[in-house]
C-alpha positions in Angstrom: -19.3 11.4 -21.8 -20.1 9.7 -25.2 -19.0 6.3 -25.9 -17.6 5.9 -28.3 -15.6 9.0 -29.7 -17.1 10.2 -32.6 -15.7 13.1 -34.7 -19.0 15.5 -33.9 -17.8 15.6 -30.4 -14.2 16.1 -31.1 -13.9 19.4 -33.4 -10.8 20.9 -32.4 -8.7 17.7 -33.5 -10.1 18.2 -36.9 -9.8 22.0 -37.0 -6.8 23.5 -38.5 -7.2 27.0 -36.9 -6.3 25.3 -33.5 -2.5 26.1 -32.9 -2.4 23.6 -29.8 -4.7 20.7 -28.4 -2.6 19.2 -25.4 -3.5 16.0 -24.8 -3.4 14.2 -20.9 0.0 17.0 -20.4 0.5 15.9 -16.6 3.6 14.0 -15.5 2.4 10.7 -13.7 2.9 9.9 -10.3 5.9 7.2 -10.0 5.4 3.8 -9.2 5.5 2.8 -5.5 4.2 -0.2 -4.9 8.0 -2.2 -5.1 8.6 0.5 -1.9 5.9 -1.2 0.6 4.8 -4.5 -1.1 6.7 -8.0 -1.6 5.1 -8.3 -5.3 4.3 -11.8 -6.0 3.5 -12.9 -9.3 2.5 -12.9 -12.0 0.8 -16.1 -11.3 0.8 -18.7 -9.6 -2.0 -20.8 -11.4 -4.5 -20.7 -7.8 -7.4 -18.2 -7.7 -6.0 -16.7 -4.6 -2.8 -16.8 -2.5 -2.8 -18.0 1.3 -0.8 -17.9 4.0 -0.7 -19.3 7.2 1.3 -18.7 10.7 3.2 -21.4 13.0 4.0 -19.8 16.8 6.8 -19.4 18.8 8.5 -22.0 21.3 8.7 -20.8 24.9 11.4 -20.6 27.1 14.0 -23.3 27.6 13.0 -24.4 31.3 15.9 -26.0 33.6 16.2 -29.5 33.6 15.1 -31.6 36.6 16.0 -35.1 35.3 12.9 -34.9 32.3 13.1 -33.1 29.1 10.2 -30.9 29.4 8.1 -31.2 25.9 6.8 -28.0 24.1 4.4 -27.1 21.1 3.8 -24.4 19.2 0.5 -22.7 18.2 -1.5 -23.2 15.0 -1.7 -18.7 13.6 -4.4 -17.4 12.0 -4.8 -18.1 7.9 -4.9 -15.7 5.5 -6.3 -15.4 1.6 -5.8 -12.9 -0.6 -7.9 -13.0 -3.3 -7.2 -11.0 -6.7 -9.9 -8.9 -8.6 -9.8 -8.2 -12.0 -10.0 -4.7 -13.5 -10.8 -3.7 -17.1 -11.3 -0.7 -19.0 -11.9 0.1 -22.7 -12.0 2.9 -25.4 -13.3 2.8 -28.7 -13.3 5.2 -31.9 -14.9 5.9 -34.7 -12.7 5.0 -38.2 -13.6 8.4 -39.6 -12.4 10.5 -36.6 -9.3 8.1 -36.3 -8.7 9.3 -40.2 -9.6 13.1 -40.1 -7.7 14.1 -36.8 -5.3 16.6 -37.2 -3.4 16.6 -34.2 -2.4 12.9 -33.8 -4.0 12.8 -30.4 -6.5 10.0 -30.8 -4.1 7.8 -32.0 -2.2 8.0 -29.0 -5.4 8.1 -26.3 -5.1 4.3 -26.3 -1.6 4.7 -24.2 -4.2 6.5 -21.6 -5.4 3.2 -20.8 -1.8 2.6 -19.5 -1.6 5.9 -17.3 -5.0 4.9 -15.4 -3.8 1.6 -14.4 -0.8 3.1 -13.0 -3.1 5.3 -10.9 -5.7 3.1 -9.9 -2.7 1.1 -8.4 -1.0 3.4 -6.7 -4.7 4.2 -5.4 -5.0 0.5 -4.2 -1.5 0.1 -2.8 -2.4 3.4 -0.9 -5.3 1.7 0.5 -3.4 -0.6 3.0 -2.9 2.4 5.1 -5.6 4.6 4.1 -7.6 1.9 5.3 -5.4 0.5 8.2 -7.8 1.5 11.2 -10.4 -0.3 10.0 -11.1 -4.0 8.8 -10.9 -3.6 5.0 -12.2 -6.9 3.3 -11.4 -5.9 -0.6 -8.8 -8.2 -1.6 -8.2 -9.7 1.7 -9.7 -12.3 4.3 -7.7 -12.5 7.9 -9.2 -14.9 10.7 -7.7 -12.7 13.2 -10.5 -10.4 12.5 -9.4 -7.0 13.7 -8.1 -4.1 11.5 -4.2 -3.9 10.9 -3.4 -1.0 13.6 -5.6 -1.9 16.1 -5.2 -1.9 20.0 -7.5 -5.6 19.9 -5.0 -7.4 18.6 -5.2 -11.4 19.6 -3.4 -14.6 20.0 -3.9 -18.5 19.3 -1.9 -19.4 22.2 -3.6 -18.2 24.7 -0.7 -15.7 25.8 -1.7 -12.5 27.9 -2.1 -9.5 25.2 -1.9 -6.9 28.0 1.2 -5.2 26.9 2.8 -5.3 23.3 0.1 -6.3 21.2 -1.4 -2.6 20.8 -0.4 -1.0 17.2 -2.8 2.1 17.3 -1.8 5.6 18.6 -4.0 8.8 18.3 -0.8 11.0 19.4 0.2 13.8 16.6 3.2 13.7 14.5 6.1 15.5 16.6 9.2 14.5 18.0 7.8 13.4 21.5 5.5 11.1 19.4 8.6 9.6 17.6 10.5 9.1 20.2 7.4 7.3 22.3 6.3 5.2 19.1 9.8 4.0 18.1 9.9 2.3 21.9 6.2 1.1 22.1 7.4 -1.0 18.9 10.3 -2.2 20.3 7.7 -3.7 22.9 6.2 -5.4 20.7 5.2 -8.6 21.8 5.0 -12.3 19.9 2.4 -14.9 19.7 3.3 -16.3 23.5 4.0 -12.7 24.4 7.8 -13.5 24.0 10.1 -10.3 23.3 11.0 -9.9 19.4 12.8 -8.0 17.6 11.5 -4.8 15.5 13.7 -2.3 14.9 11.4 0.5 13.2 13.6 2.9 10.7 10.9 3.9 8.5 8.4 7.3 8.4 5.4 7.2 6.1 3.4 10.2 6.2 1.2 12.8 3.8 2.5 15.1 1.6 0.9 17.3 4.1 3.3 16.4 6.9 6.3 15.3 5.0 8.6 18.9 5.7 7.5 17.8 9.8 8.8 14.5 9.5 11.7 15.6 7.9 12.8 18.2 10.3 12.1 15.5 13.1 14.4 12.8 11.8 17.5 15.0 10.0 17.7 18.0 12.6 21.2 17.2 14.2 20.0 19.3 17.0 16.1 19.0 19.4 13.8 20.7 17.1 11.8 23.5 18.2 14.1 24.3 21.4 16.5 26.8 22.2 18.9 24.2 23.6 21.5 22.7 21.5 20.3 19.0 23.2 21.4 16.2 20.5 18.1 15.0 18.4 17.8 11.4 19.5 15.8 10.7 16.2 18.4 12.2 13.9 19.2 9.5 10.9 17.1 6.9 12.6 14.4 7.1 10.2 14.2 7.7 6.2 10.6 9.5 5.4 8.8 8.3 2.7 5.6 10.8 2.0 2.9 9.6 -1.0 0.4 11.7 -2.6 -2.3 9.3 -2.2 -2.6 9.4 1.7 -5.9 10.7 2.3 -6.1 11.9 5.6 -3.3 15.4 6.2 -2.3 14.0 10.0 -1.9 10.3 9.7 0.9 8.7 9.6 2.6 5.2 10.0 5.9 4.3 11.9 7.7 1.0 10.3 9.8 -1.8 10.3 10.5 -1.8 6.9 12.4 -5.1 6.7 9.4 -7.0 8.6 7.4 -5.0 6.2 8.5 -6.6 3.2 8.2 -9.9 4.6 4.7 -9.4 6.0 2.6 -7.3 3.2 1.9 -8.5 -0.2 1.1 -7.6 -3.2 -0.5 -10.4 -6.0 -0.1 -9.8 -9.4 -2.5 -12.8 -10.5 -2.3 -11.5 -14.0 -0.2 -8.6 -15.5 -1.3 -5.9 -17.6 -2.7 -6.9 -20.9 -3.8 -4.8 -23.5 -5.6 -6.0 -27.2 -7.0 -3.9 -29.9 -10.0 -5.3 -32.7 -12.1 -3.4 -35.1 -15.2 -4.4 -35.4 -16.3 -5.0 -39.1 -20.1 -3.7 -38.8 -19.8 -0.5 -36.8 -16.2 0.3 -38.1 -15.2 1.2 -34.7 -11.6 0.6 -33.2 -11.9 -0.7 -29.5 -8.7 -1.1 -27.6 -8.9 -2.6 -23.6 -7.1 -3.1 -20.6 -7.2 -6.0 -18.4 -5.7 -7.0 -14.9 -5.8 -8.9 -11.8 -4.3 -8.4 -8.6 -5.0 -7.8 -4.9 -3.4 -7.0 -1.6 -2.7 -7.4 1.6 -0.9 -8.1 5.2 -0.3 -11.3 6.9 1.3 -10.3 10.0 0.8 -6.7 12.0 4.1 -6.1 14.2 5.8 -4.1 11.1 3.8 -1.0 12.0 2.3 1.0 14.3 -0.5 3.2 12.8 -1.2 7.0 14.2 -5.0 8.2 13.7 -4.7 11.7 14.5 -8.1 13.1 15.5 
């Protein structure tokens, strides 16, 4: 489209026959990145953010007359580096003047409603892109994807059981039930028991009415028995429009996910307006930087439904 807006692309605004322009008439999304991110920032004054991982002591052995010495494991690093983003519009002074409808003057705030989007886009990207390794804001040594059934270790512990976060099962109850175990298996860096307790569903808009039956039906959904639902109230369901994929879904610890997945605002919104004194054309513009991303990978367990 022409850049920038000029009055002989924009007729309507300056014709008075027109009873009605609407002008960008669709309710915005909420925001939703407070729901799955610790948000850190704005700042600190560092290009990037980095985090690091210390292991786990073993256990306690008995005592034969010698303390027995332990150490602990050196984790894998992790940067997250922010990116900026910046978008602009610009308008001619005469089609500023001659509008009738007051629209242009208040396309600037538009700027506003596509940052909100592109960010809700990016903070959807952590799952959307969870089965594979996704390298835009963020740089893990591990070197696997967040749900992934190659998960490693710097200890050198056996990753035979509890270190696989990637199920191709279908949402239904069967699949909760199994899921919400295989979590509590989860294993840590010596291959120690922990303690995940997963109480969270996120899912598609296309699946949300499924999860919903699963986890607030008092009795077994989709029987004729009036067995007790093991899964009622042990989950909340939160479903999000940007979720590309209609069968995926994502079972949580959503306490460990706060603590694990970040989101850094290096810079917060800013916005500036200048005409320019040649061209008399108004320019307004967004700018931002921020990026994303996971340090640790027990929180979850990702479902890829085929």
């Amino acid at each position: 489209m022409p850049v920038p807006s000029r009055s002989s692309n924009f007729g309507d605004l300056l014709d008075p026959r027109m009873k009605d322009v609407f002008n960008d008439a669709y309710a915005q999304l909420p925001d939703r990145i407070g729901t799955f991110y610790d948000v850190v920032g704005p700042g600190p004054t560092t290009a990037d953010i980095r985090y690091s991982e210390v292991g786990a002591f073993g256990d306690v052995p008995e005592f034969t007359g010698s303390v027995t010495y332990d150490d602990v494991s050196q984790g894998y690093d992790v940067t997250i580096t922010p990116k900026e983003y910046a978008s602009g519009f610009q308008v001619e002074r005469k089609l500023y003047d001659d509008d009738l409808t007051g629209i242009i003057e208040q396309k600037p705030r538009g700027l506003g409603t596509a940052y909100q989007r592109t960010r809700q886009k990016h903070a959807a990207s952590l799952f959307v892109n969870s089965f594979s390794l996704d390298a835009t804001w963020l740089s893990h040594t591990e070197g696997v994807a967040l749900c992934s059934d190659s998960h490693t270790t710097t200890s050198g512990a056996s990753t035979a059981a509890g270190f696989d976060n990637l199920s191709t099962a279908s949402l239904n109850a069967v699949t909760v039930s199994a899921s919400r175990t295989s979590m509590r298996g989860f294993r840590g860096d010596r291959a120690e028991r922990i303690s995940v307790m997963p109480d969270l569903l996120v899912v598609p808009i296309d699946r949300e009415d499924d999860a919903n039956e699963i986890v607030k039906s008092q009795g077994k959904p989709d029987t004729a028995t009036n067995n007790m639902n093991v899964n009622y109230g042990r989950f909340r369901v939160e479903s999000w429009e940007y979720l590309t994929d209609a069968n995926d879904f994502w079972m949580i610890d959503s306490a460990m996910m706060k603590q694990f997945v970040k989101w850094f605002e290096r810079t917060g919104s800013e916005f500036a307006m200048v005409e320019n004194l040649d061209t008399i054309l108004a320019k307004w513009r967004l700018y931002c930087r921020y990026g994303l991303g996971w340090i640790g990978w027990r929180w979850v367990l990702g479902h890829q439904v085929s």
